[in-house]
C-alpha positions in Angstrom: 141.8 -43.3 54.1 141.8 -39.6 52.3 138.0 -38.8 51.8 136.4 -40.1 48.7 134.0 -37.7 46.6 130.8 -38.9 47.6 132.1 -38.0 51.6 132.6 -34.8 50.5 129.8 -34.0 48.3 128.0 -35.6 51.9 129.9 -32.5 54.3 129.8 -30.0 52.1 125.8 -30.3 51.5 124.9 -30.5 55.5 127.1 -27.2 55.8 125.1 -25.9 52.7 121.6 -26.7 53.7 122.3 -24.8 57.2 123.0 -21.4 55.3 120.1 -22.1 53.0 117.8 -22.3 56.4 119.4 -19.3 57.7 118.9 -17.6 53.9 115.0 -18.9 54.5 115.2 -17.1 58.1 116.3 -13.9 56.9 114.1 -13.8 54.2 111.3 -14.5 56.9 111.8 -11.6 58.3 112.0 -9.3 55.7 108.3 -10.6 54.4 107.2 -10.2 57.8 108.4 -6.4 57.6 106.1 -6.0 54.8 103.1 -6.8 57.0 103.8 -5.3 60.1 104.1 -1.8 58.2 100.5 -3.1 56.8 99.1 -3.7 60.4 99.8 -0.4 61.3 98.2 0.8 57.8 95.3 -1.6 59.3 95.3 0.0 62.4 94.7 3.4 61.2 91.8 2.5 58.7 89.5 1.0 61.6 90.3 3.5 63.8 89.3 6.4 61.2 85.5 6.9 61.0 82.3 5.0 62.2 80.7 1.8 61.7 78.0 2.5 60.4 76.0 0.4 57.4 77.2 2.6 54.9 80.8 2.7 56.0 81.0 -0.9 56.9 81.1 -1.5 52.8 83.6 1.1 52.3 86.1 -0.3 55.2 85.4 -3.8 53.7 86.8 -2.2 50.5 89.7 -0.8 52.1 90.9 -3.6 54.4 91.0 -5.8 51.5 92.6 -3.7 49.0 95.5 -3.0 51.4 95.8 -6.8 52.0 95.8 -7.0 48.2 99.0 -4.6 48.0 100.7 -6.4 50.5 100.4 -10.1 49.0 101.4 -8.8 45.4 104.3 -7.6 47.5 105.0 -11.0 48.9 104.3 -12.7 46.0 106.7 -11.0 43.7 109.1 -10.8 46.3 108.6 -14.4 47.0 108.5 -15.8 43.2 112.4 -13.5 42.7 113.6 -15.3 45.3 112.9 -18.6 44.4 114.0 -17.6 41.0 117.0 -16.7 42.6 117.5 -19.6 44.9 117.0 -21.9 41.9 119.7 -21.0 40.0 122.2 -20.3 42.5 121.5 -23.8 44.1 122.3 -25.6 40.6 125.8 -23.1 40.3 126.9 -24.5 43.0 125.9 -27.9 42.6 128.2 -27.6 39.6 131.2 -25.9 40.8 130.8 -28.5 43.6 131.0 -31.7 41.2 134.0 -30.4 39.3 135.9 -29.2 42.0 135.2 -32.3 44.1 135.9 -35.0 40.7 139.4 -36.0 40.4 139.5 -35.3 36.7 138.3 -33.0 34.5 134.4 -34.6 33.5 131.9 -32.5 31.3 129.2 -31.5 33.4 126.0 -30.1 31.9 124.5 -27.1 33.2 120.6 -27.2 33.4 118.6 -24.3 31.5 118.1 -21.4 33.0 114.6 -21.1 32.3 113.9 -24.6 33.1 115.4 -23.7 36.4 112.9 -20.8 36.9 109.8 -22.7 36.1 110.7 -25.6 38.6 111.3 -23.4 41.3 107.6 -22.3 40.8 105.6 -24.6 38.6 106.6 -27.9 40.5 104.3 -28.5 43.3 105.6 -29.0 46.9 103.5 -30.3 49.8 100.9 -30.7 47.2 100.4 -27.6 45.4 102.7 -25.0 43.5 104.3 -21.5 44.4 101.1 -19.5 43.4 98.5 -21.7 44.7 100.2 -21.4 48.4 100.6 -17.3 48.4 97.0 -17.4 46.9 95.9 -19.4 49.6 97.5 -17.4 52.5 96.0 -14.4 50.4 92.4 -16.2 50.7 92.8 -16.8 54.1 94.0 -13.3 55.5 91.4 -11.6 53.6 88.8 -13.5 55.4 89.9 -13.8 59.0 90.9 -10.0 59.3 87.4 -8.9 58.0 85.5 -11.7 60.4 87.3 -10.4 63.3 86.2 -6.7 62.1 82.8 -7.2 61.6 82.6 -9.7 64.5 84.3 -6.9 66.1 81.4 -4.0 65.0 78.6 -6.4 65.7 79.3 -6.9 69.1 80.1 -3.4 70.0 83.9 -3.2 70.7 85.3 -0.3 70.4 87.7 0.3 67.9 90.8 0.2 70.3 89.4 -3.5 70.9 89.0 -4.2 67.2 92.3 -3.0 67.0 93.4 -5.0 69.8 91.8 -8.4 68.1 93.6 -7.7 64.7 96.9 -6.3 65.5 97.8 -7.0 68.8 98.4 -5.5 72.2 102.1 -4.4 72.2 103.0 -5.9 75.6 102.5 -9.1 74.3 104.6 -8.6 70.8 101.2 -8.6 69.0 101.0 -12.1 68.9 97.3 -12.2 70.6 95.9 -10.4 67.5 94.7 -12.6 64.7 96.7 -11.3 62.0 99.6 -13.3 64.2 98.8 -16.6 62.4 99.0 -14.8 58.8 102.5 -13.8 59.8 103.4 -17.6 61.3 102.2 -18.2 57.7 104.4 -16.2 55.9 107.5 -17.5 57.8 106.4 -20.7 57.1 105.6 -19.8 53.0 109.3 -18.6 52.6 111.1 -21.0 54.6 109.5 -24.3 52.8 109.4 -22.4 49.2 113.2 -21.4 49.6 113.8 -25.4 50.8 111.9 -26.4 48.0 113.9 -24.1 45.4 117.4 -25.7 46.5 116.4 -28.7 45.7 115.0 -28.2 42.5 118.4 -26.1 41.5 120.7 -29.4 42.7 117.9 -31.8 40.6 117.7 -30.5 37.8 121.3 -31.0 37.5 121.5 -34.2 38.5 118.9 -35.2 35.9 120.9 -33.8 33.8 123.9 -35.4 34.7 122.6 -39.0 35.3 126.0 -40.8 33.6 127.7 -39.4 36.5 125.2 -39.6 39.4 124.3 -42.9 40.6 121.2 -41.6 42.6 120.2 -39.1 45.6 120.1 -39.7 49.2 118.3 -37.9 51.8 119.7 -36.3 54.4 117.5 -35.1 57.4 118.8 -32.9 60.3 118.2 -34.7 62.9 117.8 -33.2 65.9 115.0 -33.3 69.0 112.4 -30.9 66.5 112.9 -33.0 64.0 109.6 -34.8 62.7 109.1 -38.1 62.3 108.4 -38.2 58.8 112.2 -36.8 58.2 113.5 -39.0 60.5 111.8 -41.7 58.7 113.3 -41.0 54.9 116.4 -40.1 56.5 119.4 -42.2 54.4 117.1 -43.3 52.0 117.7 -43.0 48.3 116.2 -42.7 45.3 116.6 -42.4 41.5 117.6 -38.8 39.7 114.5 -38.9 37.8 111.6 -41.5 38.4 112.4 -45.1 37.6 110.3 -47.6 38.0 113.5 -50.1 37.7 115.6 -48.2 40.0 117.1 -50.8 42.2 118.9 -49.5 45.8 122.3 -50.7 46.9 122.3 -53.7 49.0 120.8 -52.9 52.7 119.4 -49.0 51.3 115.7 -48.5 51.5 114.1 -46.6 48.6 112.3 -43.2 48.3 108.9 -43.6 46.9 108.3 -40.8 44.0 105.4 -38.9 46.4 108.6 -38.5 49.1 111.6 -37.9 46.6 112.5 -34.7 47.5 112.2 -32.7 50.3 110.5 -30.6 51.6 108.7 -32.9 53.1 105.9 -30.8 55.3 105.9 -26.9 55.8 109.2 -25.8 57.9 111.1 -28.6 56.3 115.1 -28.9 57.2 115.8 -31.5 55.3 118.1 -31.9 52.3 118.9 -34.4 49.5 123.1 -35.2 48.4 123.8 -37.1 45.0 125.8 -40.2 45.2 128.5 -40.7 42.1 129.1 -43.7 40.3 132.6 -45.6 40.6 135.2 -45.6 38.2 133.7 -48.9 36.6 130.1 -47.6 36.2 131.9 -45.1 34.5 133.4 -46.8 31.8 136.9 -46.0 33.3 139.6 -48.4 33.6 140.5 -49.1 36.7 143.5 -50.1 36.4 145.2 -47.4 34.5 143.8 -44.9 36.8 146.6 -43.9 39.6 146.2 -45.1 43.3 144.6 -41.8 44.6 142.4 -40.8 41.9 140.8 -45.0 42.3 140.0 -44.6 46.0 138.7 -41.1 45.8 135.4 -42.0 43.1 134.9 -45.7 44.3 131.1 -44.8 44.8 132.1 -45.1 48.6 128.8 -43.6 50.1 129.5 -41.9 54.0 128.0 -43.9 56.9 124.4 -42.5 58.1 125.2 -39.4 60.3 122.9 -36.9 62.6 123.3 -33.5 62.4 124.9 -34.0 65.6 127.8 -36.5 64.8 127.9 -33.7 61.8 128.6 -31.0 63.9 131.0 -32.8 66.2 133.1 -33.8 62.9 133.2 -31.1 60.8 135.6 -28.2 61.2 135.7 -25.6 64.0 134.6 -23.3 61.2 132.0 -24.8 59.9 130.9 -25.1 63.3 130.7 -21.6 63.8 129.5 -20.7 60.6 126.4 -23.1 61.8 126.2 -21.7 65.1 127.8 -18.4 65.4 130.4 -17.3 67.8 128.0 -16.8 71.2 126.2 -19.6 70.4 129.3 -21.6 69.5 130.8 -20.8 73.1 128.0 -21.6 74.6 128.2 -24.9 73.5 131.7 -25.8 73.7 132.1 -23.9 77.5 128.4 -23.2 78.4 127.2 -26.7 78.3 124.0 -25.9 76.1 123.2 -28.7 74.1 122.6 -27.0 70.4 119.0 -28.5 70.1 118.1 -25.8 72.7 118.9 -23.1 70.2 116.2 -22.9 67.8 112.2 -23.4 68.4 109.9 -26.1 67.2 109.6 -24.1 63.9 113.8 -24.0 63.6 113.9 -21.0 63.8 116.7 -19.4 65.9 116.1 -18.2 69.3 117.5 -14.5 69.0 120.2 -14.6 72.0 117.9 -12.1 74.3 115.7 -15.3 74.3 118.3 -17.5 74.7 119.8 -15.5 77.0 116.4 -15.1 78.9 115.8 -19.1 78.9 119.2 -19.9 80.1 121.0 -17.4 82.1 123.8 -19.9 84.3 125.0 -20.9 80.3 125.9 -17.5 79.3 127.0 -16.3 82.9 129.5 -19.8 82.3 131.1 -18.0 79.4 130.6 -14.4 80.7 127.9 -12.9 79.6 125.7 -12.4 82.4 
């Protein structure tokens, strides 16, 4: 049977959601260049003077000041991005509908300001854009200047206050304190960026609810996945809340406090909409020729992991999810691909894969 639309709205969102994780990934780590170039501001300010009573006030003054510059950094950087993410999410959205529909249908294009302000004014994980960085902000401030003072007070030297708030290099900083502001700022852009998408691809649904029966989530579903995403995974839900929304026979619904992902910070997951028929539409069916009926029947796919996704889908799209090494790696190394990402899902950089499973790349040459 050729594929109907609602199959491939289904494929071409899990391919979509993987680039927007890798988009939240790369983003990660250009936020996370913004404060190690800060750290070794950091580094230079305790390390320049003494600690006396006087300059304790000053180096207060300092610390936070710098740590001031660097969130307005992430926060504008953060807000454009969203911005960004927003709008480009609902383009393709779209471009998607009308080039998957099998005859021309209007499709309305949300505002683009309405856009903008969802990406930032609609709360996720139970609080907006602003109220997250200011909270990171909050916290930063805080720790860095207790482990200072605590720091002074004890009488560490400064290459040990150092040491407590950066980092020792042969252990990639991550035994300084200023470690968990960075895990926070991976996890900030990540979940905002996941959050974005799916405000782009509801607001035009909402817009477009004579075409779109409802929304299904779609969870990638794997060994880190939690069990809260595992949970709403193939459930649906109205475009915009209904208290008479009624679920097709055997569905389960989406509450309206788990509607949309993300679910929890680090979220994967990903929400598709479902079309009406042909009927629902007004259409008659009958007058409508043979391929045009079968391909908008409001035929929804059958509940798939990311895995039986993968497998599927084409050799490109596999590769485009994986990447070449890692896509050899699976098809002749024998590595299973939940091994190639943390509990975060985040990529393992192939020197750590690499590192973690040597006989797989030696299979495929790469020793």
């Amino acid at each position: 049977m050729a594929e109907t639309v609602n199959e491939k709205l289904f494929d071409f969102q899990v391919a979509q959601s993987i680039r927007w994780i890798k988009l939240g990934n790369r983003e990660a780590k250009e936020a996370v260049k913004i404060l190690e170039s800060v750290n070794e501001k950091l580094s230079n300010i305790i390390r320049d003077g003494s600690f006396s009573s006087m300059r304790r006030e000053a180096l207060k003054a300092q610390v936070e000041n710098l740590l001031d510059v660097m969130h307005d950094q992430i926060e504008e950087s953060l807000t454009s991005t969203a911005h960004e993410v927003a709008v480009l999410s609902s383009q393709i959205e779209v471009d998607l509908l009308k080039q998957s529909l099998p005859i021309a249908l209007d499709i309305v294009t949300p505002n683009l300001g309405v856009l903008q302000n969802a990406a930032t004014l609609e709360p996720f994980n139970g609080a907006v854009l602003g109220d997250w960085i200011e909270e990171l902000r909050k916290n930063d401030k805080a720790r860095t200047w207790r482990t200072i003072l605590d720091g002074i007070i004890s009488g560490e030297t400064t290459d040990n206050i150092v040491r407590s708030v950066i980092g020792s290099p042969s252990l990639r900083y991550k035994d300084g304190v200023r470690e968990v502001t960075k895990r926070g700022i991976r996890t900030l852009v990540r979940t905002s960026i996941n959050h974005a998408t799916n405000v782009g691809r509801d607001q035009v649904w909402s817009s477009n609810q004579d075409l779109v029966k409802y929304v299904k989530w779609v969870s990638t579903l794997d060994t880190r996945t939690t069990p809260i995403c595992r949970v709403r995974d193939g459930r649906v839900g109205p475009t915009s809340p209904d208290p008479d929304f009624r679920p097709p026979k055997g569905s389960k619904v989406l509450k309206p406090q788990m509607a949309r992902p993300p679910a929890h910070p680090n979220c994967r997951s990903t929400t598709v909409a479902v079309t009406k028929s042909w009927k629902e539409l007004g259409f008659d069916f009958d007058e409508l020729d043979t391929g045009s009926r079968s391909s908008l029947d409001g035929r929804v796919p059958d509940d798939l992991t990311y895995f039986d996704w993968l497998t599927q889908t084409s050799k490109k799209n596999q590769i485009e999810a994986l990447g070449e090494t890692r896509y050899k790696l699976w098809k002749e190394g024998g590595l299973k691909v939940d091994k190639f990402q943390n509990d975060e899902g985040m990529l393992y950089t192939l020197e750590q894969l690499k590192a973690k499973h040597k006989e797989a790349f030696s299979s495929i040459g790469l020793a």
